[in-house]
C-alpha positions as semicolon CSV with decimal commas, in nm:
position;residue;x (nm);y (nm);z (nm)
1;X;0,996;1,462;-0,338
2;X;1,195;1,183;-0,535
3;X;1,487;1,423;-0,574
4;X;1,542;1,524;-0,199
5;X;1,334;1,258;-0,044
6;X;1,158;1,481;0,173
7;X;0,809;1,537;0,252
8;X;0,602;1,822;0,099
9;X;0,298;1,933;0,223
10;X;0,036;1,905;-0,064
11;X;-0,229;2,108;-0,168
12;X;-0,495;2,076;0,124
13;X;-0,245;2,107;0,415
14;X;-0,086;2,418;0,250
15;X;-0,471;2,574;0,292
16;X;-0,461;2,478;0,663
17;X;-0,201;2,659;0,710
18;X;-0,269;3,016;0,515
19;X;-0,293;3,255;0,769
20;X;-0,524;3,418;0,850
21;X;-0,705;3,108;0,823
22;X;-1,039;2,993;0,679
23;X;-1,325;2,955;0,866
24;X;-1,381;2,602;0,741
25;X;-1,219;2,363;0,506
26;X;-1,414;2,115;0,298
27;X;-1,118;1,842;0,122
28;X;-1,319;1,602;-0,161
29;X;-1,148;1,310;-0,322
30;X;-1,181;0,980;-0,487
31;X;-0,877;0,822;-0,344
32;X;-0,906;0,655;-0,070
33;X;-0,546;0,633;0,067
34;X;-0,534;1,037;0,045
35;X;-0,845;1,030;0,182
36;X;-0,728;0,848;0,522
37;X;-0,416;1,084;0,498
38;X;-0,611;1,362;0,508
39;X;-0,803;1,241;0,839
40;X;-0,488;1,124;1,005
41;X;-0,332;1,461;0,937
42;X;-0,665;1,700;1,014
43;X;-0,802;1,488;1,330
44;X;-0,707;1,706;1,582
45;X;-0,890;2,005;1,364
46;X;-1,277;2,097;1,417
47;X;-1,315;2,323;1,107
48;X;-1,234;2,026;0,849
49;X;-1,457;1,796;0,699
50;X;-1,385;1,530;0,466
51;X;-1,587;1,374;0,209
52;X;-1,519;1,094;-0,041
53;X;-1,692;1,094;-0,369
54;X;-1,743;1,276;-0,672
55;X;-1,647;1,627;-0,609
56;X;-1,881;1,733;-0,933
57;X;-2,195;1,639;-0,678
58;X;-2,060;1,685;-0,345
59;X;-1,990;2,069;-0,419
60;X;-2,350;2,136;-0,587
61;X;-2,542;1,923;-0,345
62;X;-2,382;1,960;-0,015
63;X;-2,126;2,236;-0,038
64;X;-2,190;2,546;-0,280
65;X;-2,553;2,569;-0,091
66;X;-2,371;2,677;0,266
67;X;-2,213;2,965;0,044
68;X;-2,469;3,206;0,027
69;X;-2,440;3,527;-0,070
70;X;-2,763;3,666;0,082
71;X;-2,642;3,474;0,392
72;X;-2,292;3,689;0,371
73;X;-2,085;3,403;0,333
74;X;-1,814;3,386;0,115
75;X;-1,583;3,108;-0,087
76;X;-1,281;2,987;-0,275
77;X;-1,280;2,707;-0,396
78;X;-0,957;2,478;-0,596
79;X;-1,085;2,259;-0,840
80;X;-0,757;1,994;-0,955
81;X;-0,930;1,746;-1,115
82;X;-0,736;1,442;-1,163
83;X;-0,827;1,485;-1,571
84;X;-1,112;1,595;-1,774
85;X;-1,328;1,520;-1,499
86;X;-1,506;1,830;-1,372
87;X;-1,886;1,939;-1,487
88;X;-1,925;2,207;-1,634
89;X;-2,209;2,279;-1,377
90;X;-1,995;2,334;-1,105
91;X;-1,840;2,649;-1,244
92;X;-2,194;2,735;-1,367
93;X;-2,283;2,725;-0,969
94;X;-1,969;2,913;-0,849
95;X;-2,079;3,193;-1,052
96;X;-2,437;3,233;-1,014
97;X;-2,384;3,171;-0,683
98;X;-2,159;3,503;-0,650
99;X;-1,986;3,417;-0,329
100;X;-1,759;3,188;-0,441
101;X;-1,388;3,266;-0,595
102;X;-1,218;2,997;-0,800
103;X;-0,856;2,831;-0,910
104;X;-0,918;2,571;-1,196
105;X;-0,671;2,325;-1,328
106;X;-0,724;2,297;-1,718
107;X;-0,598;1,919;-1,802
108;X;-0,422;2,019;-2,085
109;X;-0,198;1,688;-2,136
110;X;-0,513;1,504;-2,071
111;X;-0,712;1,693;-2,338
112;X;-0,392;1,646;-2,593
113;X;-0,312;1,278;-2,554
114;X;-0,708;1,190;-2,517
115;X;-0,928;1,392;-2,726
116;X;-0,734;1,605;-2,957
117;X;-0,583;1,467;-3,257
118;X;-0,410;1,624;-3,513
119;X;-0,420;1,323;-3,722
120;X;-0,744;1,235;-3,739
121;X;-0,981;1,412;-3,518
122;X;-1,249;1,227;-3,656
123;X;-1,166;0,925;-3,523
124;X;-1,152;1,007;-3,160
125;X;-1,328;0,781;-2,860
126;X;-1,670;0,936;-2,813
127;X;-1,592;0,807;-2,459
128;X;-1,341;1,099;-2,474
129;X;-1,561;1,335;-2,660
130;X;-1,813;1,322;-2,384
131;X;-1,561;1,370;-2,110
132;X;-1,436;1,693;-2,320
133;X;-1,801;1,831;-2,328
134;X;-1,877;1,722;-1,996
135;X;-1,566;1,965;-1,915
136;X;-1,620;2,267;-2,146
137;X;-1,989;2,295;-2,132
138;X;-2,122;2,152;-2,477
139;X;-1,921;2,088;-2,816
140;X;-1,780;2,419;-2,961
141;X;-1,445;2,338;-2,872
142;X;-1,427;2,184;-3,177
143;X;-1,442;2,509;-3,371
144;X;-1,194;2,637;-3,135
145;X;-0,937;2,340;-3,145
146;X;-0,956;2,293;-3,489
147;X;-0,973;2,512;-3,792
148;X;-0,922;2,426;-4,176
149;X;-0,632;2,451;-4,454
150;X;-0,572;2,309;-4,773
151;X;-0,340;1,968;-4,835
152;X;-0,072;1,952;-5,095
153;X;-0,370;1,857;-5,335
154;X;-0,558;2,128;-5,234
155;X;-0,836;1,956;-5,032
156;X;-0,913;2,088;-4,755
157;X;-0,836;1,917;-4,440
158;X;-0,837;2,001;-4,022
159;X;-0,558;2,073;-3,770
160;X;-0,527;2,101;-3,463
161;X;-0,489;2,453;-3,335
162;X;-0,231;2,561;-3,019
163;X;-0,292;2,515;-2,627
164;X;-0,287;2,911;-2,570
165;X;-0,582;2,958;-2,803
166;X;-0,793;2,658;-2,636
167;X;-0,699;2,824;-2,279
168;X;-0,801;3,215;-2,399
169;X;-1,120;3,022;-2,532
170;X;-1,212;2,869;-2,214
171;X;-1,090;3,162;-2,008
172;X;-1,397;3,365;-2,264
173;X;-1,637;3,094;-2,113
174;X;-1,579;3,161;-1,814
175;X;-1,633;3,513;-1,846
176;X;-1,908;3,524;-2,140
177;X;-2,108;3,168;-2,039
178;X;-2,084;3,115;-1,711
179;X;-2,062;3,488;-1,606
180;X;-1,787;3,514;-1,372
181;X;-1,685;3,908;-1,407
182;X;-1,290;3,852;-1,362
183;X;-1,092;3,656;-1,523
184;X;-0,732;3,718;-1,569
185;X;-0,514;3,525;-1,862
186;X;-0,443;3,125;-1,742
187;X;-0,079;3,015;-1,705
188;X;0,073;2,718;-1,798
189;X;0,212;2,465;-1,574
190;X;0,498;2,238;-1,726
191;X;0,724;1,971;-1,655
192;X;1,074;1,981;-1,624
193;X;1,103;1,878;-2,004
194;X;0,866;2,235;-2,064
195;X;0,562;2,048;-2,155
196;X;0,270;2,210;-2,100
197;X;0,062;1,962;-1,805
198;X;-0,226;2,227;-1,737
199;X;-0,356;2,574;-1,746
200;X;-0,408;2,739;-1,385
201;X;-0,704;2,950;-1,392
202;X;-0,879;3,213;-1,139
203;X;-1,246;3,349;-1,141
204;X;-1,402;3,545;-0,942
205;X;-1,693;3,827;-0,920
206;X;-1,436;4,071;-0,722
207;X;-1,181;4,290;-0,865
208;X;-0,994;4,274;-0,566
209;X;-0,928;3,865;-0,632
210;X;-0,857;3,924;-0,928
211;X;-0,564;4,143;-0,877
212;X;-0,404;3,976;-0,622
213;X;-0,455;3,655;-0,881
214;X;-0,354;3,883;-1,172
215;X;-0,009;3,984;-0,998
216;X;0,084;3,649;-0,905
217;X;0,009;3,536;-1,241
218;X;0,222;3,757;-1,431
219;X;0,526;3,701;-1,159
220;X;0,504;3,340;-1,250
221;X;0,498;3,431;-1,582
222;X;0,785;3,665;-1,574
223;X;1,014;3,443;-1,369
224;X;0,845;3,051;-1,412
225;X;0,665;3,041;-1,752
226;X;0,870;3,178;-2,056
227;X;0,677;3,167;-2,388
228;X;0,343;3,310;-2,287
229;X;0,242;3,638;-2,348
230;X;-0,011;3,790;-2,139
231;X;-0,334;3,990;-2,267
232;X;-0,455;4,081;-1,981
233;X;-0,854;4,241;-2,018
């Protein structure tokens, strides 16, 4: 950390060390540097593999089809996408699949600063329009991110609607589209300035998950996260 310049394990070695332990671990990434960290730190371990590529393939070709449920097998799997790029078919999998739990990090600041303008929403990159439908499935975030009011002449004209409503949307996806049977309210992640970065989400097919996930959730909430109130359903 830049503050007390020492190290701290990241995600994937925290995993390793969750007792009890996994069965086997499957780390994907782009980045080649964490990539050769991760094989200098795991080489002495039989139950990891490491694969670099496109995690939105890698998990639907080669991964999600050793987690069968007929074949008793069971996942979770942490999707932290370095922006707004996941597939929406990927959480479509998870579910269907029914053996396979997930966390998802919603790129919030990446959805604000790239796709969502208040402004003049019209104008956006379609570069960055694909991206955002790539991410939520299809287009009808639109009618979720924006809604209509009247200018000072009375025309009416488009804004752009709050993050909580976005994430409650996308949690209702999850739920209602891709058919995941649990999904308890996301929490936001923020900087030190309280800006929100991303919305951690958990979906599973198991009540018992979702508890656990649930009662985490609302201690971060209640200790980490003020501002957010939770609906829980």
């Amino acid at each position: 950390m830049k503050k007390t310049e020492k190290y701290v394990l990241g995600s994937p070695l925290n995993a390793l060390n969750v007792s009890p332990p996994f069965d086997h671990y499957y780390f994907i990434d782009l980045d080649g540097e964490k990539i050769d960290f991760l094989r200098d730190a795991t080489k002495d371990r039989s139950n990891v593999s490491i694969e670099v590529g496109d995690c939105n393939s890698i998990l639907l070709e080669k991964i999600f089809p050793k987690v069968k449920y007929t074949d008793f097998k069971r996942g979770l799997c942490l999707l932290d996408p370095y922006g707004l790029h996941l597939d929406w078919k990927v959480l479509l999998s998870a579910a269907s699949a029914k053996s396979i739990e997930v966390f998802i990090n919603f790129p919030m600041m990446d959805i604000n600063m790239n796709v969502l303008w208040r402004k003049n929403p019209e104008g956006q990159d379609p570069l960055q329009i694909e991206r955002m439908n790539l991410f939520w499935g299809d287009d009808s975030w639109r009618d979720v991110a924006y809604d209509t009011e009247s200018d000072l002449f009375g025309h009416p004209s488009k804004y752009y609607d709050s993050n909580r409503k976005i994430a409650l949307a996308f949690k209702d996806r999850l739920k209602k589209i891709a058919g995941f049977k649990h999904v308890p309210d996301p929490i936001p992640m923020r900087n030190t300035s309280q800006a929100e970065l991303y919305y951690l989400f958990f979906a599973s097919h198991k009540k018992a998950g979702y508890d656990i996930a649930r009662y985490h959730f609302e201690k971060y909430t209640k200790f980490g996260a003020s501002g957010w109130q939770q609906n829980q359903k």
